[in-house]
KEDRENNU-157100 format. One line per 2 residues: their letters; for each residue x, y, z of C-alpha. Coordinates in steps of 0.25 Angstrom, whole numbers, plus 5000, padded with zeros to 4 digits. Layout:
<pts>
a> X,Y,Z  ...
</pts>
This chain:
<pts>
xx> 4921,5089,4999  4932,5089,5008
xx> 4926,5098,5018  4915,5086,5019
xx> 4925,5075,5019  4931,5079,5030
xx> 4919,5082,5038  4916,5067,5036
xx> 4927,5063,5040  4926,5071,5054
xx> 4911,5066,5055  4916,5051,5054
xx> 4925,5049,5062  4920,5057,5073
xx> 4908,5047,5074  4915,5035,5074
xx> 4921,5035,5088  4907,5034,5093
xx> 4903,5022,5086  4903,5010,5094
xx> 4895,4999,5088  4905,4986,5085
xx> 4916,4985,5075  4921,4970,5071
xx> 4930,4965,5080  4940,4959,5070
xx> 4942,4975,5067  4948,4976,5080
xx> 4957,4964,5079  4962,4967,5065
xx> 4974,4961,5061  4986,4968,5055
xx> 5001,4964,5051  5006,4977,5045
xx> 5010,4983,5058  5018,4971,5066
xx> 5020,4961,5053  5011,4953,5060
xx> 4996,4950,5063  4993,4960,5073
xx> 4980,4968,5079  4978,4980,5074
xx> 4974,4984,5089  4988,4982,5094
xx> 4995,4988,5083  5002,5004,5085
xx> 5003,5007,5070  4993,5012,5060
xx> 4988,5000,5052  4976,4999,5041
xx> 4969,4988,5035  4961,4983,5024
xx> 4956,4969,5023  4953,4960,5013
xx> 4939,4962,5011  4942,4978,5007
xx> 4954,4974,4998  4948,4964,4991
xx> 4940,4974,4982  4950,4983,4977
xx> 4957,4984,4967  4971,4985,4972
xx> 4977,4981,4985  4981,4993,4985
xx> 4967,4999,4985  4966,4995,5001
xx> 4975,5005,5005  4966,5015,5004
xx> 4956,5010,5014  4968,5011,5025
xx> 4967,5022,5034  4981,5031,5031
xx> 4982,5027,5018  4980,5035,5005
xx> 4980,5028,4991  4987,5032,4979
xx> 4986,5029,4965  4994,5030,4953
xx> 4987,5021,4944  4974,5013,4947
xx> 4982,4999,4947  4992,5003,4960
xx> 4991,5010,4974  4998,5017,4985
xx> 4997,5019,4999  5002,5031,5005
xx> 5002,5030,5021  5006,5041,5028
xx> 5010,5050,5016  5020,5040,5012
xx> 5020,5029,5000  5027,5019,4990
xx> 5038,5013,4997  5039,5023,5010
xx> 5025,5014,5012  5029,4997,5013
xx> 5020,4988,5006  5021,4975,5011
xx> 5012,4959,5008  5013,4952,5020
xx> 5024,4960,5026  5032,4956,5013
xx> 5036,4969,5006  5029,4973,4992
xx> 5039,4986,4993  5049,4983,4985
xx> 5063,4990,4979  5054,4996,4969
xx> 5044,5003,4976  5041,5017,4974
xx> 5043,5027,4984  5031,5033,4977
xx> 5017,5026,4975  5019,5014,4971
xx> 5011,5001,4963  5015,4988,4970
xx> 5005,4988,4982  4996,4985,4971
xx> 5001,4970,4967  4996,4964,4979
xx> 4984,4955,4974  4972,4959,4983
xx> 4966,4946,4984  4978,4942,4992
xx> 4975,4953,5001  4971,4951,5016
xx> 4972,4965,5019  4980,4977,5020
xx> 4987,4984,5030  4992,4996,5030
xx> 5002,5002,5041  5004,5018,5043
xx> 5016,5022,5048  5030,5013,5049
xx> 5031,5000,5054  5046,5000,5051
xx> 5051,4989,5060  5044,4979,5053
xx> 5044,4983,5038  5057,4991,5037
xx> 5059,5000,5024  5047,5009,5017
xx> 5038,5006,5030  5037,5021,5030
xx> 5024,5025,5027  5018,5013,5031
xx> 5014,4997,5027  5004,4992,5019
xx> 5004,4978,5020  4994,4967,5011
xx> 4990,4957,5019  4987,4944,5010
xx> 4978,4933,5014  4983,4920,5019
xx> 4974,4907,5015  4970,4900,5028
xx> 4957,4892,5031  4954,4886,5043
xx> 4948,4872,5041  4956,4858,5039
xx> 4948,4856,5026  4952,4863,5013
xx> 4944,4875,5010  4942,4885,4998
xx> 4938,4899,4998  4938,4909,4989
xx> 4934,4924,4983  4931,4929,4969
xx> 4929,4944,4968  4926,4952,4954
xx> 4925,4967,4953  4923,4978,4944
xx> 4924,4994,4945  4920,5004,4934
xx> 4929,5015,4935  4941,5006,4934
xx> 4933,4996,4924  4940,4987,4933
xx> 4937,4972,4936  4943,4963,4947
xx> 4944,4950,4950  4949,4942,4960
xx> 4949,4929,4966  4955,4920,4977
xx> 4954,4906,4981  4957,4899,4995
xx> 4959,4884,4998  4964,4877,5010
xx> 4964,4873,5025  4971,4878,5038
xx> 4984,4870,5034  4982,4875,5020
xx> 4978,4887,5013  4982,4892,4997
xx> 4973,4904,4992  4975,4907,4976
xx> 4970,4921,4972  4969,4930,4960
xx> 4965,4944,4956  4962,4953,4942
xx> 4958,4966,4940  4958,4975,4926
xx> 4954,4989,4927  4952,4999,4915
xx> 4953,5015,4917  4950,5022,4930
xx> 4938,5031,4928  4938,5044,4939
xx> 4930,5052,4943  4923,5059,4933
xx> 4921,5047,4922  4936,5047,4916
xx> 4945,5036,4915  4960,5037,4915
xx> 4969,5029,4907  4976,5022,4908
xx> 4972,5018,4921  4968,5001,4919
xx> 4976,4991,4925  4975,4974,4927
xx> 4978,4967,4939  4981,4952,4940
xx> 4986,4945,4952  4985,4933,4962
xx> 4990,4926,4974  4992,4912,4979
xx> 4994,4910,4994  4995,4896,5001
xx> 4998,4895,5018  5001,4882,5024
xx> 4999,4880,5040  5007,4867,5042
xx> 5006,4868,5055  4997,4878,5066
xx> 5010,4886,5069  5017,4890,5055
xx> 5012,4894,5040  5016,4895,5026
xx> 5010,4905,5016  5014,4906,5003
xx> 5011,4919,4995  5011,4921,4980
xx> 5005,4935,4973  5004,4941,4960
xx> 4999,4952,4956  5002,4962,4943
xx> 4996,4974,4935  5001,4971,4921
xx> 4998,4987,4914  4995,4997,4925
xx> 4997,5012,4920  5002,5023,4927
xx> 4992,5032,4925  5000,5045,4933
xx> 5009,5043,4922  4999,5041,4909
xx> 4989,5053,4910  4991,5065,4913
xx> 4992,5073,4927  4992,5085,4935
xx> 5002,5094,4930  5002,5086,4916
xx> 4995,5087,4903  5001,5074,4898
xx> 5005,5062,4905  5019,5058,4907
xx> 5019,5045,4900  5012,5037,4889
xx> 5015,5024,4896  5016,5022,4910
xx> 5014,5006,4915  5015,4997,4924
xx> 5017,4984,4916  5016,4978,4925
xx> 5016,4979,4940  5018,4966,4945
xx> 5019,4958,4959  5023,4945,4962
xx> 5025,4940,4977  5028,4927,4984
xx> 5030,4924,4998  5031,4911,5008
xx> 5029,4914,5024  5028,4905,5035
xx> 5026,4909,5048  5025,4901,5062
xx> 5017,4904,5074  5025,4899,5088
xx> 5038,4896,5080  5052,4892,5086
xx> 5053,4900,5100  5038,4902,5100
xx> 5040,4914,5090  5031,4915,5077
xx> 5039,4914,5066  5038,4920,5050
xx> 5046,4920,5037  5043,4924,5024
xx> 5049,4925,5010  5043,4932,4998
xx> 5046,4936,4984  5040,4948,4978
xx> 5040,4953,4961  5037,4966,4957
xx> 5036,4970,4942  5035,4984,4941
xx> 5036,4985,4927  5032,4998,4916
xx> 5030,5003,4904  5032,5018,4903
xx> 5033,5031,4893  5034,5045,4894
xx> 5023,5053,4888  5026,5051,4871
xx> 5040,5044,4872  5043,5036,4861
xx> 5049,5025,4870  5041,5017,4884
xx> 5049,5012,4894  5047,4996,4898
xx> 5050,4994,4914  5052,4982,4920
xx> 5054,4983,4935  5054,4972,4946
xx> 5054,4970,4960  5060,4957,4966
xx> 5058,4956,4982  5062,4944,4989
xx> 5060,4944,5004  5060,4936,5017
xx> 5055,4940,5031  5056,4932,5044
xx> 5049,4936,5057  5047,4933,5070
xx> 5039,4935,5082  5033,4933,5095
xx> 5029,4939,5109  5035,4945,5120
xx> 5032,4953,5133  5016,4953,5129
xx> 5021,4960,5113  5023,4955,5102
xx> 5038,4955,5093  5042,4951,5077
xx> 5054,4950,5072  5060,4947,5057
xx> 5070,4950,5047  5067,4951,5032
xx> 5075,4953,5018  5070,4958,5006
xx> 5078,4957,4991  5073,4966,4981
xx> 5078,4966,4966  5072,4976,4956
xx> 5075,4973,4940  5071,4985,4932
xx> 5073,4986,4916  5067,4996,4907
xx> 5067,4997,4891  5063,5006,4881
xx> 5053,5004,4870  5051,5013,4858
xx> 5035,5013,4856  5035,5013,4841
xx> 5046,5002,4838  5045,4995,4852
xx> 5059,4994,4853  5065,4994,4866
xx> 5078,4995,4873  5084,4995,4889
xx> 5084,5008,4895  5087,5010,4911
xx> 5078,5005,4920  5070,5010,4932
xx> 5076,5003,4943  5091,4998,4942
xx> 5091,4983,4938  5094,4972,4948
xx> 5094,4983,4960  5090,4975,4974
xx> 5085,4980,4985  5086,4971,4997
xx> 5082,4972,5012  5085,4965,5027
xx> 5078,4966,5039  5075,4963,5053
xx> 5064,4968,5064  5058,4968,5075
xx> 5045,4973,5080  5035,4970,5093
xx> 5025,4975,5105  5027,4977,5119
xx> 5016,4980,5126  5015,4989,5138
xx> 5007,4984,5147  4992,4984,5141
xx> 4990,4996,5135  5001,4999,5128
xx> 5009,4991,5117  5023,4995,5110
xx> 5028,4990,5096  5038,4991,5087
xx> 5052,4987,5081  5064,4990,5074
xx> 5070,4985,5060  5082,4985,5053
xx> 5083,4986,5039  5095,4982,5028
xx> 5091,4987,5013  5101,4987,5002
xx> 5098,4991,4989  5107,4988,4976
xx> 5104,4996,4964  5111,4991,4950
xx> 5118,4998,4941  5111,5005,4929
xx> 5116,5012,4917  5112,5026,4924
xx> 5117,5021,4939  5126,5014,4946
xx> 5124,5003,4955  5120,5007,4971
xx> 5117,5002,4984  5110,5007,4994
xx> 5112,5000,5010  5102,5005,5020
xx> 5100,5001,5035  5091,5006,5044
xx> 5082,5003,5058  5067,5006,5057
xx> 5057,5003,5068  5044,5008,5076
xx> 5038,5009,5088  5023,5008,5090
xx> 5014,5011,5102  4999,5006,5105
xx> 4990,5012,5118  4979,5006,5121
xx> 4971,5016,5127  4958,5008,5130
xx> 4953,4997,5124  4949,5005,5112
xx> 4960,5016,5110  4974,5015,5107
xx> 4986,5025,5105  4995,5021,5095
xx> 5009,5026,5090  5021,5021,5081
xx> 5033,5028,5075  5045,5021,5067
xx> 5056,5025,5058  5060,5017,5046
xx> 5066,5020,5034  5064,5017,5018
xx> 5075,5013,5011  5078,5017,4997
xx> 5074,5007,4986  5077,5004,4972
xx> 5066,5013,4966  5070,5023,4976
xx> 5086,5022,4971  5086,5017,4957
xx> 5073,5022,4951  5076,5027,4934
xx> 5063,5031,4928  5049,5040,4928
xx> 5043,5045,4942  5030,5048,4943
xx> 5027,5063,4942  5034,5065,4929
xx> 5046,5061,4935  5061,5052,4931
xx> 5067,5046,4943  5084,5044,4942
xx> 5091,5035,4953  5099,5037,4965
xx> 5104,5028,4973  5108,5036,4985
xx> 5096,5036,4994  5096,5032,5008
xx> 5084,5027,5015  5071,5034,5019
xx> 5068,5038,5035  5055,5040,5043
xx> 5051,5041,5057  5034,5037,5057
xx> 5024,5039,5068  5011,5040,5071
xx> 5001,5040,5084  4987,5035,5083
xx> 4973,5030,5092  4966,5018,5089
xx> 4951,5017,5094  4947,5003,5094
xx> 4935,4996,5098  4921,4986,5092
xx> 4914,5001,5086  4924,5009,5079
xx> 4938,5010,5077  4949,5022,5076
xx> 4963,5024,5071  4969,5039,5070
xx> 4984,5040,5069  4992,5051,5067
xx> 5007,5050,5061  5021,5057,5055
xx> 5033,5054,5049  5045,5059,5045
xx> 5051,5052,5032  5066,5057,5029
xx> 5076,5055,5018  5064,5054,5010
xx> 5068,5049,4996  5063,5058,4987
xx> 5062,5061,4970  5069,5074,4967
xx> 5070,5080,4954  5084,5080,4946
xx> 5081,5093,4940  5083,5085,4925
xx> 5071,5081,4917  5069,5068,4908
xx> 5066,5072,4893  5054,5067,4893
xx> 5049,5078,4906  5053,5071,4917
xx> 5059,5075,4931  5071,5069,4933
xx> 5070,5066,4948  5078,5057,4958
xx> 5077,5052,4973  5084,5056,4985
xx> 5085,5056,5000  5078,5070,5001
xx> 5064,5073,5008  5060,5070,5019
xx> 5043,5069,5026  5034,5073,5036
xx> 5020,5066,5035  5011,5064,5046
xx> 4997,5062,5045  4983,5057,5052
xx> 4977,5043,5049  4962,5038,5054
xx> 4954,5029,5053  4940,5024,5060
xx> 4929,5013,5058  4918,5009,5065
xx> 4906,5003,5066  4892,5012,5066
xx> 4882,5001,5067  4885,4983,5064
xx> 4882,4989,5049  4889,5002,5047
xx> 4905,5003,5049  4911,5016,5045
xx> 4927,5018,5043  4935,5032,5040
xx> 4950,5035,5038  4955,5049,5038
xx> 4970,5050,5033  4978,5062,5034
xx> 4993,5065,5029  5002,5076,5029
xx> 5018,5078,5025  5031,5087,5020
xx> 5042,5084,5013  5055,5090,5016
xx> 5063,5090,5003  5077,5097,5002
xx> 5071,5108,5013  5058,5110,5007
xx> 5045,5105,5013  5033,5103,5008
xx> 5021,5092,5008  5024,5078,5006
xx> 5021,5070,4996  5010,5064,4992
xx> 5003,5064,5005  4989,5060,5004
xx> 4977,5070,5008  4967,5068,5019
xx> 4960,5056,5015  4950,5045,5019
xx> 4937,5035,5019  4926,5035,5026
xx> 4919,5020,5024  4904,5015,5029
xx> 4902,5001,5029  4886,4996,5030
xx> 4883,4981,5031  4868,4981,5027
xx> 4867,4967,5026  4875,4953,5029
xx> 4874,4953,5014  4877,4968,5011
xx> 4887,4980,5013  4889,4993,5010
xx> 4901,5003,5013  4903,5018,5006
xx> 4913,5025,5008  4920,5040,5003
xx> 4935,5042,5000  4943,5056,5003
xx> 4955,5063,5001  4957,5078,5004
xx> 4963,5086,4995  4979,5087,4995
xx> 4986,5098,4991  4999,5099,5000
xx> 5008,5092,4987  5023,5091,4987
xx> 5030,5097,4976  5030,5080,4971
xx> 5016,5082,4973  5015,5094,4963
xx> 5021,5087,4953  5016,5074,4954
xx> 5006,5073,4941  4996,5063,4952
xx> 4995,5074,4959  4986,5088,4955
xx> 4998,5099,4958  4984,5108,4966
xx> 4983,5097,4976  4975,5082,4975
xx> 4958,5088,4977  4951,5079,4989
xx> 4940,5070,4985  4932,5061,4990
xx> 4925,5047,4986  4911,5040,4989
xx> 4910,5025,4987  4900,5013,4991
xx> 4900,4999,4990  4890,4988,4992
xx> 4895,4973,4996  4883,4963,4995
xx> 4883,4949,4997  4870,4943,4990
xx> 4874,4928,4993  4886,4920,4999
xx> 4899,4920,4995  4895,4934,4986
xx> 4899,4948,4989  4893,4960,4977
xx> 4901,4973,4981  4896,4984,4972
xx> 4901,4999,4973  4905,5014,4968
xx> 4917,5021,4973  4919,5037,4970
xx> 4905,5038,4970  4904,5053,4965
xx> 4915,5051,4955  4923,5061,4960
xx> 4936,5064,4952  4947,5064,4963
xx> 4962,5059,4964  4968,5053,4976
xx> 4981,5061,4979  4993,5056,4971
xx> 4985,5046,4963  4990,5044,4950
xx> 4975,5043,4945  4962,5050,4949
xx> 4953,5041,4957  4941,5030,4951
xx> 4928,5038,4949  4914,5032,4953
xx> 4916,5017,4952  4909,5006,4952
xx> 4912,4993,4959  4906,4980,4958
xx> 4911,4966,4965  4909,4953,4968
xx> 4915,4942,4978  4912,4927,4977
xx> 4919,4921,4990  4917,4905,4994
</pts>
């Protein structure tokens, strides 16, 4: 199987330099915000950027599930209801999440997969973008790995009279007995526009590959989002963003069956009860504001709830977490034009406050008392910065970019019965440089390094509790920040046939923090295990990507991902972890008709056998190495009347048994997929 993977994969992509027949023009003239933090075309960008539109993201069933339509990116799982991106070897918060440039990173994010890229509501989703390598100038802090951004839509209309518009979309598929719906609803005019939106899903027990179903694996999803812009006036805009999204029981299925290495599972319970997000945000920007610049501000207001209900295998006593996340933030920018480029300038703070309680409950008399919590209570993280970023052209065929930043984080953990009080004060100057050469009108030659940093955060400092991988994290709050120096070098082909993006990259990520064992184990098995400044990474890796057209009715589309890395811990090197396998798509899209589409695709991943020593123990992952796989799909889109779209297809064809490495859960056997989308 593999053998015959990647002989595909060869015949592919060597055919598709001689296609020639047309593309659609808007593919060349894409528009992207990730890279610049503002609208940009993708043809004059130097960094690596992917995206996902809202046409593919609408169907899935968690925002997060587009990421894995991106070329460089692998996604992991650790229960069916979350998802991660890892981008370039690196994840959780070496990897910035942001909404609208506004961050969804908080002070409690992980530094290992986390859940929270999932409560974004997809129907608020424009698209995704997703930047490989380090845009540090612009973003600051955990812009290591890279940035995946969610664009949302912005209700607009063009005509004076008031107009309404909507979309109503209901699905189901078997081997999650899952059902969807969602729903959203425009009105307005070009001085006016409110769009109200709302989205459900339930799902039951993933079935795999085989016929079994693993539980529990279910989850529910409820959300929404209202969104009102005002255009007083052609130069300047409001828009005012609220979203809400939460999954009220999500279980940890790593946790609650058993895995490689166990014969039981590590707990009883383990929930998320619930995951929770609640954001708000007013923006105004102005076009040819005072001294003919164009002007920006922005304020928002972000809640997490990351609470949890948790027992160890057979305890007598379940743990009842709540955990929050409070970020406030406000951003100005400005920018403008000079010498024939483009510049933006801002400042931005952020103030972060985690509360974190815990109780114990006795599970036969229900009674319940105060124990010490995860996070220490009342602890803030906040953050100041200001930036700078721009192009200079030289001469025609050459373009320049990049910036500088520098960044103020303080963080301030509260006192606990087990530690005291701590502050941590960091500092630091990131930036990047990026370079575009315009070989002809069809080829470029691009390149971008940075250095940035990742300070430490509350999770990171203050973290009491159970780890993945049988683990007990304690505290210390003596970390420092986190360094990496980032580049990469690639060629572009662009023209109306076929398009082609292959870039190679490094890094080097120092002062890694890192979860060593204690030596001590808890009474209930557990590894006693704390974080400190003390590894250190070398990843590089290849990324490609191709599309093009072989006929007006046939478009192919392939991505090819490769990573490699070491870790360097107290003088001992071995294979980074959790780097993703040789992995990719290959994707045909076939419009038989006005009225009728069909695309098939396969899925792939190598097998991956170079595991760190975390790796080995990790019960995701099997200790002889993750075995590739690969996976057949199809889907048919028909459109019997106006205003109608029918989408019925099967994905994991062959249900074939396989597991994405790292993925808490083996991966969705044969499933089939039905749809319908009423638009007016």
């Amino acid at each position: 199987m593999t053998l015959f993977l990647r002989t595909s994969l060869l015949l592919v992509f060597a055919s598709l330099p001689a296609v020639q027949p047309a593309l659609a023009e808007e593919t060349l003239d894409e528009i992207v915000v990730a890279a610049k933090r503002r609208d940009s075309s993708l043809a004059e960008v130097s960094a690596a950027v992917g995206t996902i539109d809202a046409d593919a993201a609408g169907p899935l069933v968690l925002a997060t599930d587009a990421l894995s339509e991106v070329p460089g990116v692998f996604l992991q799982q650790t229960t069916p209801g979350q998802g991660t991106a890892i981008i370039r070897g690196l994840r959780g918060s070496s990897v910035l999440h942001v909404v609208d440039g506004s961050r969804l990173n908080n002070a409690i994010f992980r530094s290992a997969p986390t859940q929270y890229a999932a409560l974004v509501p997809v129907t608020g989703i424009e698209r995704v973008e997703v930047l490989r390598g380090s845009s540090t100038s612009l973003y600051g802090s955990d812009a290591v790995g890279g940035i995946v951004e969610f664009v949302t839509k912005v209700p607009s209309f063009e005509t004076e009279e008031f107009t309404n518009r909507g979309n109503l979309y209901v699905a189901h598929d078997s081997a999650i007995s899952g059902n969807t719906a969602r729903g959203i609803l425009e009105s307005g005019n070009q001085r006016i526009a409110a769009s109200v939106s709302l989205e459900y899903q339930d799902t039951g027990d993933r079935r795999i590959g085989g016929g079994e179903r693993i539980g529990p694996s279910g989850f529910e999803s409820r959300g929404g989002r209202i969104a009102v812009s005002i255009t007083p006036e052609d130069a300047g805009s409001w828009l005012f963003d609220l979203q809400h999204i939460e999954q009220p029981l999500t279980p940890r299925i790593d946790e609650l069956v058993a895995g490689f290495g166990q014969t039981e599972p590590s707990s009883s319970e383990y929930f998320f009860s619930p995951n929770r997000r609640s954001f708000a945000r007013a923006r105004y920007t102005r076009d040819a504001g005072p001294w003919g610049l164009d002007w920006g501000a922005e304020v928002s207001w972000q809640h997490i709830d990351d609470d949890r209900t948790t027992r160890d295998l057979g305890a007598p006593t379940r743990r009842i977490e709540q955990n929050s996340s409070e970020l406030l933030a406000a951003l100005v920018t400005v920018s403008g034009s000079a010498g024939g480029g483009s510049w933006l300038a801002g400042a931005e703070i952020y103030s972060d406050e985690v509360r974190s309680s815990r109780e114990s409950e006795d599970v036969v008399s229900g009674q319940r008392q105060a124990v010490n919590a995860r996070f220490p209570d009342g602890s803030t993280l906040d953050q100041a910065a200001v930036f700078v970023n721009g192009d200079l052209p030289l001469g025609d065929s050459q373009t320049l970019s990049g910036g500088i930043r520098l960044t103020s984080v303080d963080v301030d953990l509260a006192a606990t019965a087990l530690t005291p009080s701590a502050s941590v004060d960091i500092s630091d100057l990131s930036g990047d440089l990026g370079w575009l050469y315009r070989l002809d009108e069809e080829w470029q030659l691009v390149a971008n390094v940075a250095w940035g940093f990742r300070a430490p955060n509350i999770f990171d400092l203050g973290t009491l509790g159970n780890r993945p991988g049988n683990r007990f994290n304690v505290p210390n709050a003596a970390l420092d920040s986190e360094h990496v120096i980032h580049g990469d070098v690639g060629i572009r082909h662009l023209n109306d046939g076929w398009r082609m993006e292959l870039f190679v990259f490094a890094l080097e990520y120092d002062d890694r923090i890192t979860s060593v064992t204690t030596g001590a184990v808890t009474p209930e098995g557990r590894d006693v295990v704390t974080s400190v400044n003390a590894a250190s990474s070398s990843i590089h890796g290849i990324e490609l990507s191709a599309s093009a057209s072989l006929t007006d009715r046939l478009d192919l589309h392939a991505i090819l991902n490769y990573t490699r890395g070491e870790d360097r811990i107290a003088g001992i090197t071995e294979p980074a972890d959790r780097i993703p396998p040789l992995s990719g798509r290959l994707l045909a899209e076939y419009s038989a008709s006005e009225s009728l589409e069909i695309s098939a695709w396969m899925r792939f991943a190598d097998g991956q056998d170079r595991l760190s020593s975390r790796d080995v123990r990790d019960v995701r992952i099997d200790p002889n190495g993750t075995p590739g796989w690969g996976s057949l799909g199809a889907e048919l889109q028909w459109r019997p009347v106006e205003r109608w779209e029918i989408s019925a297809g099967v994905d994991n064809l062959l249900d074939r048994r396989y597991r994405s490495h790292g993925s808490g859960v083996d991966a969705a056997g044969r499933a089939a997929r039905l749809s319908a989308s009423y638009i007016w």
